[in-house]
C-alpha positions in Angstrom: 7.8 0.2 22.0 7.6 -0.8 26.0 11.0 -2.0 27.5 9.1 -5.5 27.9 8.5 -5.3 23.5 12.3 -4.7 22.9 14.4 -7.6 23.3 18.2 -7.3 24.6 19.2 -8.4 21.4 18.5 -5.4 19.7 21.1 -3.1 21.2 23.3 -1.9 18.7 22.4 0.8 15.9 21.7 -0.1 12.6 22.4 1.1 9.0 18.7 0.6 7.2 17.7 0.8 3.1 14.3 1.2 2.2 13.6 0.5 -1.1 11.3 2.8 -3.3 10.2 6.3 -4.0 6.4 6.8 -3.6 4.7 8.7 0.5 4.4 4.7 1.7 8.2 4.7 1.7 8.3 8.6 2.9 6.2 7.3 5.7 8.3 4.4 6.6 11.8 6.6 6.3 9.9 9.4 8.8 9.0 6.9 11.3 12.5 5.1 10.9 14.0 8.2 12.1 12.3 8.1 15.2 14.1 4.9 16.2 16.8 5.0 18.4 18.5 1.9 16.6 18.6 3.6 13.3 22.0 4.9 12.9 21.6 5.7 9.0 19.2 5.4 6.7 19.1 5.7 3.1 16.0 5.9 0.8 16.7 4.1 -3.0 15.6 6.2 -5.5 13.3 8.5 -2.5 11.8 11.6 -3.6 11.8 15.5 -2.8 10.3 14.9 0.6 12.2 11.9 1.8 15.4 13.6 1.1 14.6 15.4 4.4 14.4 12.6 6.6 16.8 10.1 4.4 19.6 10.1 2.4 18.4 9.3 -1.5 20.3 7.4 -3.6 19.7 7.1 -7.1 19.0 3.5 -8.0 15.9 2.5 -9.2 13.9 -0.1 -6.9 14.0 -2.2 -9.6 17.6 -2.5 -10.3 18.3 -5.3 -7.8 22.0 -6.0 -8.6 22.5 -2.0 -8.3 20.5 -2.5 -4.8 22.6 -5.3 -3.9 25.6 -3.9 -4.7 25.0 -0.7 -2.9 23.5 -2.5 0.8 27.2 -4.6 0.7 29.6 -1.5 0.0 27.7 0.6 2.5 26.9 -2.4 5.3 23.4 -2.4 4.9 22.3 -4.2 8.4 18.1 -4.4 7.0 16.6 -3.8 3.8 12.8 -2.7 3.5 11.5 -3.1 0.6 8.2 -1.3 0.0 6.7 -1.3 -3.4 5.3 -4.3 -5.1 7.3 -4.5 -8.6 10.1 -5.3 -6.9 8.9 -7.7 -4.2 7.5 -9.3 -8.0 10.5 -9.5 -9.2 12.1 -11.5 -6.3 14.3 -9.0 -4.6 13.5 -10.5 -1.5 15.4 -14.0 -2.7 18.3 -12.5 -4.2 19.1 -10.3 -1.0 18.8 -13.4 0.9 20.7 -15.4 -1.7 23.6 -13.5 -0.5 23.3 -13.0 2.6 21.6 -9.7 3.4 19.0 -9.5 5.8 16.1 -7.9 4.2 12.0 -7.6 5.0 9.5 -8.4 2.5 7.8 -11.4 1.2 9.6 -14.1 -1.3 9.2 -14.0 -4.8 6.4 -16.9 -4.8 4.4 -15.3 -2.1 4.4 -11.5 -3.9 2.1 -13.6 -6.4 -0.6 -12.9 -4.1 -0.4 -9.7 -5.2 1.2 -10.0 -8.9 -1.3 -12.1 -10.3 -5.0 -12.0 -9.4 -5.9 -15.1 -10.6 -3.8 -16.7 -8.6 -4.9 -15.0 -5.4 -8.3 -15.9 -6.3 -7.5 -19.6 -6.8 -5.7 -19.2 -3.4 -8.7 -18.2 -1.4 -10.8 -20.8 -3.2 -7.9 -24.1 -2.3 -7.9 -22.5 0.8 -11.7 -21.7 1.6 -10.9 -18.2 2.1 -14.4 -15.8 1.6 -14.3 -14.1 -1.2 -16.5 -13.2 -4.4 -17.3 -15.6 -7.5 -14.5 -15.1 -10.2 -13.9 -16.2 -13.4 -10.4 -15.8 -15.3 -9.8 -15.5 -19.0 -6.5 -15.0 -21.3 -8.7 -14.8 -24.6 -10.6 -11.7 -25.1 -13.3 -13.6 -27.4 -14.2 -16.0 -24.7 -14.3 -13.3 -22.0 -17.0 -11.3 -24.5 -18.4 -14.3 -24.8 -19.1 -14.8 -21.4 -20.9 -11.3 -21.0 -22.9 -12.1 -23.6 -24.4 -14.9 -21.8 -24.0 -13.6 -18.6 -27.4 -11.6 -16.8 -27.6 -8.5 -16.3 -26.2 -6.8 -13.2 -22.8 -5.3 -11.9 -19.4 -6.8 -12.4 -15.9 -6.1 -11.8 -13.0 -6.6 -14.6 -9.6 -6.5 -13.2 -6.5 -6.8 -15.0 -4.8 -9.7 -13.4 -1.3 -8.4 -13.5 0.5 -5.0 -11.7 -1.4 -2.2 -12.7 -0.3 0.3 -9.7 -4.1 0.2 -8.7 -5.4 1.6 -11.6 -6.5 -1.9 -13.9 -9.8 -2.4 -12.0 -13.4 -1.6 -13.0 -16.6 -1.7 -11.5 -18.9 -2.4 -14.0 -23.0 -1.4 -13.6 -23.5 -3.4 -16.8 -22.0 -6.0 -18.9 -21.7 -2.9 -21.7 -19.6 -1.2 -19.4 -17.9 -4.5 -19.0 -17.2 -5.1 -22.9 -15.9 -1.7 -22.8 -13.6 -2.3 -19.7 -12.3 -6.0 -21.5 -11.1 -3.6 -24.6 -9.0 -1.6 -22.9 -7.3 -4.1 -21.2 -6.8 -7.0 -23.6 -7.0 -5.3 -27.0 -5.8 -1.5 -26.3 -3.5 -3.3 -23.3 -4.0 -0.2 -21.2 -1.8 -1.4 -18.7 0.3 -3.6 -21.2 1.2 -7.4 -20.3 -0.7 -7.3 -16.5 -4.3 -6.9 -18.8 -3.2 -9.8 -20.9 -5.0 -12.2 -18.4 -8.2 -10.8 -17.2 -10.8 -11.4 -13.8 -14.1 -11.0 -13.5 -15.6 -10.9 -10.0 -19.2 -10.9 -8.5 -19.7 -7.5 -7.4 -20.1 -7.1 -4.0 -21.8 -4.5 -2.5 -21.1 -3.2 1.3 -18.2 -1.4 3.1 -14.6 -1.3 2.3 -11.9 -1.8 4.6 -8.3 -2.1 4.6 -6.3 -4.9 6.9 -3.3 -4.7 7.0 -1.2 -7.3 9.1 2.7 -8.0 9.8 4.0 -11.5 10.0 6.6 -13.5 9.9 5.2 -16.5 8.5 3.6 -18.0 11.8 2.9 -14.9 14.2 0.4 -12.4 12.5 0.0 -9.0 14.6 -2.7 -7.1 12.7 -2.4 -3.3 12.2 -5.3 -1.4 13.0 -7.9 -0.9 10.7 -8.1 1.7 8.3 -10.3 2.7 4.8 -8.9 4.5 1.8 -10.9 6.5 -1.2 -10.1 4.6 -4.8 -12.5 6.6 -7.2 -11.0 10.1 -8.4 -13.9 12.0 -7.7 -15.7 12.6 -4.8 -18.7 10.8 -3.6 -16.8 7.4 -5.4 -17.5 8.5 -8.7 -15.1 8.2 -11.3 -12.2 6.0 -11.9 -9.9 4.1 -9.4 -6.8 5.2 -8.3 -4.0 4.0 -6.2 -6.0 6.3 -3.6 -7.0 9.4 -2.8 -7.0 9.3 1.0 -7.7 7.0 3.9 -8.5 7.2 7.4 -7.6 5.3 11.3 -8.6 3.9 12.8 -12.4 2.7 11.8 -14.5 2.9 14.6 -17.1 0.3 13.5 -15.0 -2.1 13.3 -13.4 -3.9 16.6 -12.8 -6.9 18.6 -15.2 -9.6 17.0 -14.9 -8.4 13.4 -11.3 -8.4 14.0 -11.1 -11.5 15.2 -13.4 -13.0 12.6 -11.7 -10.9 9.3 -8.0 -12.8 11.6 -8.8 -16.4 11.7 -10.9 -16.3 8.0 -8.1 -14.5 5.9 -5.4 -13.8 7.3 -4.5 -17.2 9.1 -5.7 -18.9 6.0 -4.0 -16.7 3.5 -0.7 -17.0 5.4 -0.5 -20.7 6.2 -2.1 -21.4 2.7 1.4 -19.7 1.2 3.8 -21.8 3.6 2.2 -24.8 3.0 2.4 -24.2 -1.0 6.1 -23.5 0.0 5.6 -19.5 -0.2 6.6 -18.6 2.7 5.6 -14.8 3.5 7.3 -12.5 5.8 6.9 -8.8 5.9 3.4 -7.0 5.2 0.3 -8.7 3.9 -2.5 -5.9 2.9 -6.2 -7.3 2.5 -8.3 -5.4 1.0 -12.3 -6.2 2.0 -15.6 -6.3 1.4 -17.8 -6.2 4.6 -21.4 -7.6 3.0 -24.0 -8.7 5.2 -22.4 -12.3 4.6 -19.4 -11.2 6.4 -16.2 -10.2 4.8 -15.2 -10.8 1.8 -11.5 -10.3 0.1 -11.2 -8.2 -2.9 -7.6 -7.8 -2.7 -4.3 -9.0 -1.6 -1.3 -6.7 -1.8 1.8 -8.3 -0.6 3.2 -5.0 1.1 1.4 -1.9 2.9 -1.3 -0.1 1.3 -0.6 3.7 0.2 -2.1 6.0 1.2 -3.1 3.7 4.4 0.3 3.4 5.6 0.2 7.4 6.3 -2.3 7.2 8.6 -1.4 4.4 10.3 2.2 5.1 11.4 1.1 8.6 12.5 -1.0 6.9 15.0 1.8 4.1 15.4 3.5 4.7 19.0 6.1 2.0 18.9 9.4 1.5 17.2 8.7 0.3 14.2 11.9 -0.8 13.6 12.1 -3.9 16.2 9.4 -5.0 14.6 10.8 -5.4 11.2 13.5 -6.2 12.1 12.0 -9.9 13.8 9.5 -10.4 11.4 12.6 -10.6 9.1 14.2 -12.9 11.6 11.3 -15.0 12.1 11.4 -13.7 15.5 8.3 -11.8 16.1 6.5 -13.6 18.3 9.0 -12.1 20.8 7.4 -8.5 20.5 4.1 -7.7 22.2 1.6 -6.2 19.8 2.4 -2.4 18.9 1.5 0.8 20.9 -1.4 3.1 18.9 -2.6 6.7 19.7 -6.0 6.6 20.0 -6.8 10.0 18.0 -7.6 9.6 14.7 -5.8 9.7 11.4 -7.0 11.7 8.1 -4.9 11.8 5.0 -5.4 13.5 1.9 -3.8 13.2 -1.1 -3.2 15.9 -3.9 -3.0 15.1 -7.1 -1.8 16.2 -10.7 -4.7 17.5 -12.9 -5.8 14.5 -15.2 -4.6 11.6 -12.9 -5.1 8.8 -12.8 -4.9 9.4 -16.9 -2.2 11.5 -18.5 -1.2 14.5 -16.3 2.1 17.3 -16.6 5.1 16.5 -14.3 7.8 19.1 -13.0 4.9 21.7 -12.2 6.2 23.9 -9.2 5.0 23.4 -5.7 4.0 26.6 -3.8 3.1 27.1 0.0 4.9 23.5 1.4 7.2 25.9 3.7 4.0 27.8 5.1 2.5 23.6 6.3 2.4 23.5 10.1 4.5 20.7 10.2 4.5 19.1 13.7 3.5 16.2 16.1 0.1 16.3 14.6 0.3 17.4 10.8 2.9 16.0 8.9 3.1 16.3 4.5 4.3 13.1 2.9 5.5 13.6 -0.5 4.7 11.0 -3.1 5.2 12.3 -6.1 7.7 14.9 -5.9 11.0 16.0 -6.8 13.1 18.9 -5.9 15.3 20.8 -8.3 19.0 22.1 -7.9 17.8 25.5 -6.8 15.9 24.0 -3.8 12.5 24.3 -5.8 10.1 21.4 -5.4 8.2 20.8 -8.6 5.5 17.8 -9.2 6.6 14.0 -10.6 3.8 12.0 -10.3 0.0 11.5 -10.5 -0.5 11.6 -6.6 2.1 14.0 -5.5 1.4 14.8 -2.2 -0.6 13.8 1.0 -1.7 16.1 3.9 -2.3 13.8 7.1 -3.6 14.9 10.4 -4.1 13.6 14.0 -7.3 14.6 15.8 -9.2 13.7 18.9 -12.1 13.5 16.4 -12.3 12.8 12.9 -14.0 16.2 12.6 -11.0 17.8 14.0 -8.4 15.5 12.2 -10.2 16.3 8.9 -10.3 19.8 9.5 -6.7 20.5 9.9 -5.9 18.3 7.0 -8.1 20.3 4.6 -6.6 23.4 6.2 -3.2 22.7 5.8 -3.9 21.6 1.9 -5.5 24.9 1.5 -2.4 26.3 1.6 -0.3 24.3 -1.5 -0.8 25.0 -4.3 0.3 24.0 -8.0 -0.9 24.2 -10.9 -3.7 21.8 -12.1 -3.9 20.5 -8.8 -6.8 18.4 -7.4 -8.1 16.2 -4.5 -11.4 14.7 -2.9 -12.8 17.1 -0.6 -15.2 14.2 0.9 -12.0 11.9 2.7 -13.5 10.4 5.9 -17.0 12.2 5.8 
């Protein structure tokens, strides 16, 4: 950041944790390591790639007392959490319980993101845009519904954690039915498809918004869009994402603005004054229909694979900034520096994902990436073995992302760099930011 954006507080180095194992968290540890206030940093459980720019330590991210434990032996001076399960479960309060600062939305305000129907009944107390929706816990009533329902696209969503994956866009209430099975009677993604949504589908451009915040200043990221479906040209099933791009030229200034004092104010205010107060990362994920924008998701941390992009293009420290939104302090910072090139990221993925797929496949060709400034690999699902190997552990497992002045050029060294890795099984979109 500017000299004016950093504080003489901040002065002294700082030992950091971040908290998870996926390329959000790779992301965040790379551009950690930039920062001149980051003495030590320490990645908890990390991955193959993060063990080059962070020291992993093997505790899960869900093993808060083993968390804990570990930031109070080893002086932990901020904790960053970065995967949802966690941020569920309430890490956030216990940290703070005892005394350790930490970034990353409470317990109550994580709901936002752990269950759906309660998001959707927050936009509605809270007049925030967003489609019809109707919630059921009893599969009989839900096929009930699509029975009498007309015909026409919908979108079933499992209401609880699904990593990305428990949502379907329906053409038909047949594809519906089928979509209400798996979650509630096959319980596909076990207790989250328990409770069930059904949303009007919407039909326009997606966008992703992510903004940082704690509690009463909101500095909005820049805007980005990722690729759910599997396959290219949408098709296919949802994902956690198979790429994204930044910034979005179409949108600027007065949709900014508008998509800012409709959803975000609202969504944030909404939580404090239902005593949920959120600091760290609100995502919204959105609709822009002819009607305006419209919310079809709230994650309570940043988006992956959006977070790539972004912090390539991110110019200031980004760890001033966590570290007073964690304070309640961040209306002290001016808004963040960006590169005005554009971001492409591409993620690789094991054969079959997001359904069943083979893990501890080898990696070939990540020592022949032209790693610099401009190109960097973020791993996501990787691990590397005792001989140095680096061998697949995941569904996405990798993501090529590239700066450009266009996003011709930004697209075209990503592909070109992916060209060269290779693993068995392996596939990707070839259509990211056409």
């Amino acid at each position: 950041m500017t000299g004016r954006a950093l504080p003489r507080m901040v002065c002294s180095t700082m030992k950091i944790l971040v908290v998870g194992s996926g390329g959000r968290e790779h992301a965040l540890c790379w551009k950690i390591a930039q920062s001149p206030l980051a003495e030590k940093i320490w990645c908890a459980p990390g991955n193959g790639g993060i063990a080059e720019v962070a020291d992993c330590v093997d505790i899960p991210a869900t093993d808060i007392s083993g968390l804990i434990n570990f930031a109070r032996e080893e002086g932990v001076d901020l904790t960053i959490i970065g995967p949802e399960d966690p941020l569920c479960m309430g890490i956030t309060d216990a940290f703070a319980d005892v005394g350790l600062k930490v970034f990353g939305p409470s317990k109550g305000a994580a709901q936002i993101e752990g269950d759906k129907a309660f998001a959707r009944d927050l936009c509605r107390r809270h007049k925030i845009p967003s489609p019809s929706h109707w919630v059921f816990d009893d599969q009989a009533t839900a096929m009930a519904f699509l029975d009498n329902s007309t015909e026409g696209g919908i979108v079933v969503k499992a209401a609880g954690l699904a990593a990305g994956k428990g949502v379907y866009v329906c053409d038909d209430a047949d594809q519906a039915r089928a979509a209400v099975h798996e979650c509630m009677q096959k319980l596909k993604f076990g207790d989250a498809g328990s409770t069930i949504v059904f949303e009007e589908r919407l039909e326009g451009e997606e966008l992703s918004i992510i903004a940082l915040t704690d509690g009463q200043t909101i500095m909005p990221l820049e805007p980005a869009r990722d690729h759910k479906p599997v396959f290219d040209g949408g098709k296919g099933p949802n994902t956690g994402g198979m790429g994204a791009f930044s910034p979005v030229d179409s949108v600027r200034g007065r949709m900014i603005h508008q998509i800012e004092g409709q959803i975000l104010l609202p969504a944030i205010h909404g939580l404090n004054r239902e005593r949920r107060a959120f600091k760290g990362f609100l995502y919204a994920g959105l609709m822009l229909t002819a009607s305006g924008p419209r919310v079809l998701e709230f994650n309570a941390r940043m988006g992956d694979p959006e977070t790539q992009p972004l912090l390539m293009r991110l110019k200031s420290d980004l760890l001033p900034l966590l570290l007073h939104a964690a304070e309640g302090k961040l209306s002290e910072l001016e808004p963040p520096e960006w590169d005005e090139r554009k971001a492409v990221c591409v993620m690789a993925c094991s054969g079959g994902y997001p359904g069943d797929y083979r893990t501890g496949v080898p990696i070939r060709g990540l020592d022949q990436v032209d790693v610099g400034p401009d190109l960097q690999v973020f791993h996501s699902g990787t691990q590397r073995t005792p001989n140095g190997e680096f061998v697949t552990a995941g569904g996405r497992v990798l993501a090529m992302c590239a700066l450009g002045e266009t996003v011709e050029v930004a697209r075209e060294r990503a592909y070109g760099e992916l060209a060269k890795i290779e693993f068995q099984g392996i596939h990707f979109r070839t259509d990211i930011a056409e």
